[in-house]
Legacy VTK file of the C-alpha trace (Angstrom):
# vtk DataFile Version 3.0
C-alpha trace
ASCII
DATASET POLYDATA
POINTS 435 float
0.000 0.000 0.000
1.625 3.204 -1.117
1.722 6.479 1.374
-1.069 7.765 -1.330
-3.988 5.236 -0.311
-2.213 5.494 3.639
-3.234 8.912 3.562
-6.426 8.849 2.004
-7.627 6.235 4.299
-6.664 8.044 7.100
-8.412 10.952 5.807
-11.496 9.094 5.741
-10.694 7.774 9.143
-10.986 11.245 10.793
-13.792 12.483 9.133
-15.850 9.231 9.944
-14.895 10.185 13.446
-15.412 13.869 13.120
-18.740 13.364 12.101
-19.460 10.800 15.073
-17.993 12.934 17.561
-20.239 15.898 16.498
-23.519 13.456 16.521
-22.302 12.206 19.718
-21.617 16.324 21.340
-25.382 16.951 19.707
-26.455 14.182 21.825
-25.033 15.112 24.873
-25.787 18.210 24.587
-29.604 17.782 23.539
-29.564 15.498 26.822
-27.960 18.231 28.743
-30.546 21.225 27.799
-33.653 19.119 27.622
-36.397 20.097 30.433
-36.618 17.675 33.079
-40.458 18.177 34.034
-41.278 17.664 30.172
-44.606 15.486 29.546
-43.785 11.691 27.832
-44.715 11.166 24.620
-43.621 9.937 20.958
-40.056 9.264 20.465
-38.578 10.134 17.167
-35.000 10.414 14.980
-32.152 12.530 15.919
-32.089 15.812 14.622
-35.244 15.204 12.615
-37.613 14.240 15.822
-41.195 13.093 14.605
-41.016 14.664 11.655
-40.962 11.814 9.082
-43.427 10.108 11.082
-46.089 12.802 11.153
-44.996 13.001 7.004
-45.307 9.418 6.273
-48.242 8.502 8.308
-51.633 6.786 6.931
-53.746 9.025 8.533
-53.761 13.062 8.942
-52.144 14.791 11.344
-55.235 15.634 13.119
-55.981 12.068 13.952
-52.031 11.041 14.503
-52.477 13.330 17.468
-55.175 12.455 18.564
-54.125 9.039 18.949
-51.068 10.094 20.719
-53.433 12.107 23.214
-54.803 8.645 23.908
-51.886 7.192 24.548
-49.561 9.675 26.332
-52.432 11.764 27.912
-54.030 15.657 27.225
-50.638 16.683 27.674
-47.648 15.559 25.656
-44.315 16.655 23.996
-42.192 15.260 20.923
-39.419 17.220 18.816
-39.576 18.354 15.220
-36.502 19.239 14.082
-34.335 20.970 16.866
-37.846 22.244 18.319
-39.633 20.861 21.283
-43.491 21.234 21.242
-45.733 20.239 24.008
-49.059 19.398 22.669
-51.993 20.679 24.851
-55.767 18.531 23.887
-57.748 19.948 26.571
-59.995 23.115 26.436
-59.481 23.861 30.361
-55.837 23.283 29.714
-55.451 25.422 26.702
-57.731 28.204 28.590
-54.946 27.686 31.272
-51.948 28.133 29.362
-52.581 30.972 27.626
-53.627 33.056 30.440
-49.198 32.498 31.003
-48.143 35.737 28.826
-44.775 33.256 28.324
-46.145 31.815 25.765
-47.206 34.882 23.872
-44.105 34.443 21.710
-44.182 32.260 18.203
-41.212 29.152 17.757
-38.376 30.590 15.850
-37.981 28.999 12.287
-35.239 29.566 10.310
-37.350 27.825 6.964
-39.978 30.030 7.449
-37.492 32.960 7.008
-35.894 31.310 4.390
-39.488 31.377 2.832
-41.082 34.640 3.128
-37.803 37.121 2.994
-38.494 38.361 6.462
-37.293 37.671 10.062
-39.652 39.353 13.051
-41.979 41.028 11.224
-45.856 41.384 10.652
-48.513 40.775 12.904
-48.436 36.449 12.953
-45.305 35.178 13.565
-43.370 38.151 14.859
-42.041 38.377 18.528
-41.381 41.291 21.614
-41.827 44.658 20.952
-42.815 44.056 16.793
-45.825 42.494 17.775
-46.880 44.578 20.325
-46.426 47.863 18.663
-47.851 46.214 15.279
-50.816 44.899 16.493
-51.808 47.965 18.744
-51.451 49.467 15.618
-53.641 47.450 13.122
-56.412 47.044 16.327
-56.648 51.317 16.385
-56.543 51.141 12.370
-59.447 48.708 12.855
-61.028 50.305 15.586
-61.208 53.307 13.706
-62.836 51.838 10.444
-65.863 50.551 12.873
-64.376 46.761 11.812
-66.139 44.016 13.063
-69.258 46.742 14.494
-72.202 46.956 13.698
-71.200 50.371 11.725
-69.473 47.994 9.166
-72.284 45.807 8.495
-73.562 47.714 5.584
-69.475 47.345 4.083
-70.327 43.221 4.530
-74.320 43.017 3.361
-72.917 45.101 0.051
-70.567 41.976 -0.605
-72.997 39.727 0.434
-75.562 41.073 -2.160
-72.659 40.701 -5.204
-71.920 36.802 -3.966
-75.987 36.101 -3.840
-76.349 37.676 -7.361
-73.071 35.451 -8.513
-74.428 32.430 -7.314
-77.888 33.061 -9.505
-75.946 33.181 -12.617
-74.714 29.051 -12.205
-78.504 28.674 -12.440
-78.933 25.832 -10.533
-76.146 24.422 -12.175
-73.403 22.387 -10.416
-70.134 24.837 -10.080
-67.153 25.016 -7.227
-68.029 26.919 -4.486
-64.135 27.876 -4.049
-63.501 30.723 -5.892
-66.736 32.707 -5.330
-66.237 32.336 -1.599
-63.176 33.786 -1.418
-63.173 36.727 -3.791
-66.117 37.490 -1.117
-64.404 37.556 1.750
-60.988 38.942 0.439
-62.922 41.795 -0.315
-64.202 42.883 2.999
-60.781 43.256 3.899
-59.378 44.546 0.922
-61.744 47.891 1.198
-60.029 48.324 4.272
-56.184 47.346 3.616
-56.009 48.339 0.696
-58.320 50.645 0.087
-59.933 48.385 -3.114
-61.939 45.951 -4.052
-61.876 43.461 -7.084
-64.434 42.274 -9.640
-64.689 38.416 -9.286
-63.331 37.832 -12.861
-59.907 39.732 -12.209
-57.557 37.223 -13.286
-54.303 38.427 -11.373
-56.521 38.404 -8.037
-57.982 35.307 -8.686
-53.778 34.348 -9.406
-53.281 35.565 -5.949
-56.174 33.894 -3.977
-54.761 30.439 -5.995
-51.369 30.827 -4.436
-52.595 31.762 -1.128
-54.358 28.733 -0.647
-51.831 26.500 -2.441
-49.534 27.288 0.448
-51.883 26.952 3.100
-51.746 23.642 1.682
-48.572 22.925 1.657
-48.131 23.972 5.112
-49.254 20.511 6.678
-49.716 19.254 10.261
-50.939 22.893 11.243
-46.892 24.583 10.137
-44.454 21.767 11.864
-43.006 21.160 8.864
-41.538 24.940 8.575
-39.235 23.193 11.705
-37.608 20.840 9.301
-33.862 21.452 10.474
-32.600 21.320 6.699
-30.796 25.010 6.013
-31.314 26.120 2.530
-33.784 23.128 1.721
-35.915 25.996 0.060
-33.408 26.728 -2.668
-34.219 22.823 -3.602
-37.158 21.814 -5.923
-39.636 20.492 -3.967
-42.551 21.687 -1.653
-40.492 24.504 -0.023
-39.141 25.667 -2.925
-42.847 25.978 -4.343
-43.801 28.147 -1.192
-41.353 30.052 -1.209
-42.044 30.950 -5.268
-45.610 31.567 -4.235
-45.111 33.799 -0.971
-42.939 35.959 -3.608
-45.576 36.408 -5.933
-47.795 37.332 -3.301
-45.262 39.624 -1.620
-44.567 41.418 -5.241
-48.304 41.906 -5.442
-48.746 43.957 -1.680
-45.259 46.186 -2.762
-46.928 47.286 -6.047
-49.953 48.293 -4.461
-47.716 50.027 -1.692
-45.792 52.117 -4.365
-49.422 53.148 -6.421
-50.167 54.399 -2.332
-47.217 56.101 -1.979
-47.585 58.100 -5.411
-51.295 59.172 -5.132
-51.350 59.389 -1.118
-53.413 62.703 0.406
-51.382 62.517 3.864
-54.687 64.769 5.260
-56.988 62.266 3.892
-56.345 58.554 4.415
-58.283 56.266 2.842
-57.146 52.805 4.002
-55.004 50.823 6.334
-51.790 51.443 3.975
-52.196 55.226 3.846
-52.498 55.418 7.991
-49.196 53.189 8.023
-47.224 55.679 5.699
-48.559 58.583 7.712
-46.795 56.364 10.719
-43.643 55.770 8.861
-43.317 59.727 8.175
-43.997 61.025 11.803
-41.744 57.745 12.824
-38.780 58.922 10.971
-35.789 59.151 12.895
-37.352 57.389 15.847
-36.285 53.536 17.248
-39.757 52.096 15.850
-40.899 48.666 13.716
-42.685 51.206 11.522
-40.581 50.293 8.004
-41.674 48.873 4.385
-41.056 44.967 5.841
-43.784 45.257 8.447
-45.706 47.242 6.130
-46.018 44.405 3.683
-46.323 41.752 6.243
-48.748 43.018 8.192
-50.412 43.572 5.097
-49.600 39.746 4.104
-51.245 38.583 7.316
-54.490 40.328 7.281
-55.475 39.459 3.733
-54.506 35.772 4.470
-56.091 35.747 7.742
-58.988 37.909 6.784
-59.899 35.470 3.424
-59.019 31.843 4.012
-60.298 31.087 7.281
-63.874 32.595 6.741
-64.434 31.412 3.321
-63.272 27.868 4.456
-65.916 27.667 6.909
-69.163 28.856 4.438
-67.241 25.812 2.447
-67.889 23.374 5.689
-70.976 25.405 5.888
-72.556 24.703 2.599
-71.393 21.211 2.590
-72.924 20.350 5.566
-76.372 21.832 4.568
-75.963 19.726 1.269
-75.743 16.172 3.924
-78.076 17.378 6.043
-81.058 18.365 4.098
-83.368 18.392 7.468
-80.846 20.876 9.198
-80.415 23.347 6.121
-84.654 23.286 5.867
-84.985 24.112 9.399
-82.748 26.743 9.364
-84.759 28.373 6.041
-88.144 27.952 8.251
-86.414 29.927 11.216
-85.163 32.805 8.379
-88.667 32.744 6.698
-90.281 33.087 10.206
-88.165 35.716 11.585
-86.434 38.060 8.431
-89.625 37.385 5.891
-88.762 36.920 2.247
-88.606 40.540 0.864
-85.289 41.100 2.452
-81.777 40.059 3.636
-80.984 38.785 7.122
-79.160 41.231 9.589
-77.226 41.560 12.490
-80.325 42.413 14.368
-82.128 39.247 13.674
-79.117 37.067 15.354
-80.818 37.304 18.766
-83.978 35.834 17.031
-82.582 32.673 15.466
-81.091 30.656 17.700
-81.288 27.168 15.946
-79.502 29.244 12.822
-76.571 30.519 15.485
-76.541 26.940 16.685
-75.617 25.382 13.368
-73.089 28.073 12.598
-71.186 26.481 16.119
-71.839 23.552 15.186
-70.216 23.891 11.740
-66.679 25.910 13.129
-66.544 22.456 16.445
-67.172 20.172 13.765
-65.240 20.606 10.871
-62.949 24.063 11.122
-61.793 23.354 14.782
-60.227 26.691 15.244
-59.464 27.814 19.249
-58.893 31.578 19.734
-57.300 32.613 22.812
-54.705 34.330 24.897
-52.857 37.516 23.441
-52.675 36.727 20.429
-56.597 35.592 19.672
-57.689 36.946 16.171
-57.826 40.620 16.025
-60.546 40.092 13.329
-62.689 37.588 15.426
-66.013 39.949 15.609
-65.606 40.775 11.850
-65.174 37.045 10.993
-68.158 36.299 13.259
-70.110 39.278 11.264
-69.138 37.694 7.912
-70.024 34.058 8.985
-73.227 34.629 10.032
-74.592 37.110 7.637
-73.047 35.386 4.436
-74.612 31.903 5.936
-78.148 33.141 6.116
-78.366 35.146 3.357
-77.498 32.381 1.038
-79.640 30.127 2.572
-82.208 32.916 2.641
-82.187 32.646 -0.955
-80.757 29.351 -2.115
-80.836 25.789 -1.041
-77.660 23.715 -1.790
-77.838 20.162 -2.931
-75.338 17.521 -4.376
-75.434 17.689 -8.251
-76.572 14.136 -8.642
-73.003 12.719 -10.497
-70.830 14.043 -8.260
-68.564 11.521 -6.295
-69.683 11.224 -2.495
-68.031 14.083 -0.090
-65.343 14.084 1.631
-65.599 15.095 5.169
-61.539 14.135 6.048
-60.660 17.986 5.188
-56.967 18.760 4.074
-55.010 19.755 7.198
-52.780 23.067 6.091
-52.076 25.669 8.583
-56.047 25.350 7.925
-58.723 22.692 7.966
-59.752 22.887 4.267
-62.245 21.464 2.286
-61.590 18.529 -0.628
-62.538 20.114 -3.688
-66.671 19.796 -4.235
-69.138 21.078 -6.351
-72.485 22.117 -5.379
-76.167 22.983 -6.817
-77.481 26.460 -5.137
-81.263 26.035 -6.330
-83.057 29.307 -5.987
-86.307 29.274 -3.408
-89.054 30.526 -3.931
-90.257 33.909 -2.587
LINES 1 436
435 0 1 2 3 4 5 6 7 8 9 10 11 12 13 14 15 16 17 18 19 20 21 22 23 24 25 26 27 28 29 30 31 32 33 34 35 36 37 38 39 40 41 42 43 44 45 46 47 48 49 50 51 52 53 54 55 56 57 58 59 60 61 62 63 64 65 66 67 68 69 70 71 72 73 74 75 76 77 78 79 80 81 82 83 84 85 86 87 88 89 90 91 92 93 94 95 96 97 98 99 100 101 102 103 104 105 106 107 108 109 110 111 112 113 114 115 116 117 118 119 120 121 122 123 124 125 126 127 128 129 130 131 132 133 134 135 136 137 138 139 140 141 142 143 144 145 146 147 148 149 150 151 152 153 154 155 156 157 158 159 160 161 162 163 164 165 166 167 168 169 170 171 172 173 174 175 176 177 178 179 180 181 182 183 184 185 186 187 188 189 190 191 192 193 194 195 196 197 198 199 200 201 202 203 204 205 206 207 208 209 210 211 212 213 214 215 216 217 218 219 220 221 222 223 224 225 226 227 228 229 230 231 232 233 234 235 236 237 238 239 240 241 242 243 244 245 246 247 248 249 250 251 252 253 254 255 256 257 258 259 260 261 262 263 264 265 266 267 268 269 270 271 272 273 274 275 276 277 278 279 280 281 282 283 284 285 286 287 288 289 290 291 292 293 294 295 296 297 298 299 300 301 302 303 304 305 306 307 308 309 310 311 312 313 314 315 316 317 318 319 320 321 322 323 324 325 326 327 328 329 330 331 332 333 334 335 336 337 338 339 340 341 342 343 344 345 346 347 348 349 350 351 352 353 354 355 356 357 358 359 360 361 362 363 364 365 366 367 368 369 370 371 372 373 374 375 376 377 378 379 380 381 382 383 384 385 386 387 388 389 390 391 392 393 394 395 396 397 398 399 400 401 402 403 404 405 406 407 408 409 410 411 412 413 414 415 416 417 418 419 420 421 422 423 424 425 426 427 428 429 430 431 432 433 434
């Protein structure tokens, strides 16, 4: 054996043990730092955790953790990635925990970062004083618009009227709910962000609503994979890489509607949410504030995807729950007939008068959308979400009844588990009543 193939073996030699010595010093050290009250629960790989197994299982990530709350208890913790989560399945509990403002604060994800461009800003996912000046910020802007009060109702009931009149024009005829839904609701916030609203055949907002929902999508098990501990795995083709294209196309869209704002602005009259924030970034100049073009656009970013997806996903639940239940959706028309008449739409007022109705809207968000609210950080646009829910529910079924168009495939009640609980796909039949 020549020095040559000495060397090169030896080479090899210390980088095999290199690479064991670090795995073992991660070990240790993982060992070392990790909690000692921490609750039991599923084991998983080094540096990777439970990550593969939430990825590869048979069943969705809603009932994988379920199944683990069985096992373990309402209280359990596994690692994805170099994060530890404790996963909390009791209401009480939950109520509990976010009473503790130490967990006001989102996990740190480097992916995520890697993804959208931006590190600590916005309204979701930023941290310390960024969220707190941000979202005292958006809640005066919203405050100040009359958002989610009754003053606003007449800015949802217009929208309301242009979705009814949509769904006339299918006829009867079977269509995808999808679209419709959430040109609706993106524009109820869109007259107050940005100041606009869009006709539902606008092809580069219909562009935008595709890729919002796309990455909702690929954002499974409720966001753990953004804790994939993987550095530059977005740069890769792959899911990531197809986020991160999307949440650029999205981002591009917010800036150019920033710089049309900044061109045309009337700094004595603001008309919208973006022309408040530049009248904050001008008084803030020269002062230690999160007031900047990055917070701008991801605040922005946060309220139109918080403000559209959630809402229209639940009329989605909504109207495919009323197309199982036949009885239910007919009992709620009776109770609309009885207390709004047929020669107008439902509003606000008649919510104290149709209890049955408000039941089935609960019944609808526990049943299918799941989504808790609470702590610090519970959904600055709760009451407006609540407004839209319940007047977009009854006035379509005011006016329509929905049914299954008789060669559809059965639905699919499983839902696709994003940072969301979507819908599959469906198409529906909204059959006109008669007045």
């Amino acid at each position: 054996m020549d020095s040559s193939q000495t060397d090169s073996g030896a080479r090899r030699q210390v980088i095999v043990i290199g690479i064991v010595s670090l795995f073992v010093a991660w070990c240790v050290k993982r060992y070392l730092s990790r909690p000692r009250n921490l609750p039991p629960g599923p084991s998983g790989l080094p540096f990777f955790g439970v990550l593969f197994t939430i990825m590869r299982s048979k069943v969705g990530p809603l009932e994988l953790f379920t199944s683990w709350a069985e096992q373990y208890g309402e209280i359990y913790s596994f690692t994805v990635g170099p994060v530890t989560i404790v996963m909390v399945n009791s209401l009480s509990i939950i109520r509990e925990a976010f009473q503790n403002p130490k967990l006001n604060d989102r996990p740190h994800s480097r992916l995520l970062e890697e993804i959208t461009g931006y590190a600590n800003a916005g309204i979701a996912l930023s941290n310390g004083e960024v969220w707190r000046e941000q979202r005292q910020f958006v809640h005066s802007v919203f405050r100040s618009f009359g958002v989610g009060k009754k003053s606003y109702e007449d800015t949802v009931a217009r929208e309301v009227g242009q979705l009814v009149d949509a769904f006339e024009k299918k006829g009867g005829k079977p269509f995808d709910p999808n679209n419709l839904l959430c040109f609706a609701i993106s524009n109820i916030i869109c007259s107050v962000a940005l100041g606009t609203q869009y006709s539902y055949d606008d092809e580069e907002f219909v562009e935008i609503l595709r890729l919002i929902t796309t990455n909702l999508e690929l954002s499974s098990a409720g966001g753990l994979i953004f804790y994939t501990p993987i550095p530059g795995i977005s740069k890769f083709p792959g899911r990531f890489r197809k986020m991160k294209e999307n949440i650029q196309s999205i981002i591009g869209f917010f800036k150019r509607i920033v710089e049309a704002h900044r061109k045309d602005i009337d700094w004595d009259n603001p008309r919208d949410f973006i022309d408040i924030y530049l009248q904050r970034m001008k008084e803030s100049e020269g002062k230690e504030t999160s007031f900047d073009d990055d917070n701008l656009v991801s605040s922005i970013a946060d309220l139109f995807i918080a403000g559209t997806e959630t809402t229209s996903t639940s009329l989605k639940w909504a109207i495919m729950y009323m197309m199982t239940h036949q009885d239910v959706q007919s009992r709620v028309q009776k109770e609309l007939d009885q207390v709004v008449g047929r020669d107008r739409f439902p509003r606000l007022d008649d919510r104290k008068d149709l209890p049955y109705t408000n039941a089935v809207v609960l019944e609808v968000i526990t049943c299918a959308c799941k989504k808790m609210s609470l702590g610090r950080r519970v959904c600055l646009g709760e009451q407006l979400a609540r407004m839209e829910l319940f007047l977009f529910f009854t006035s379509l079924l005011h006016r329509y009844s929905f049914k299954k168009p008789d060669d559809a495939p059965p639905l699919c009640f499983d839902g696709i588990v994003g940072t969301t609980r979507n819908t599959h796909p469906f198409q529906t039949c909204a059959v006109q009543r008669k007045s």
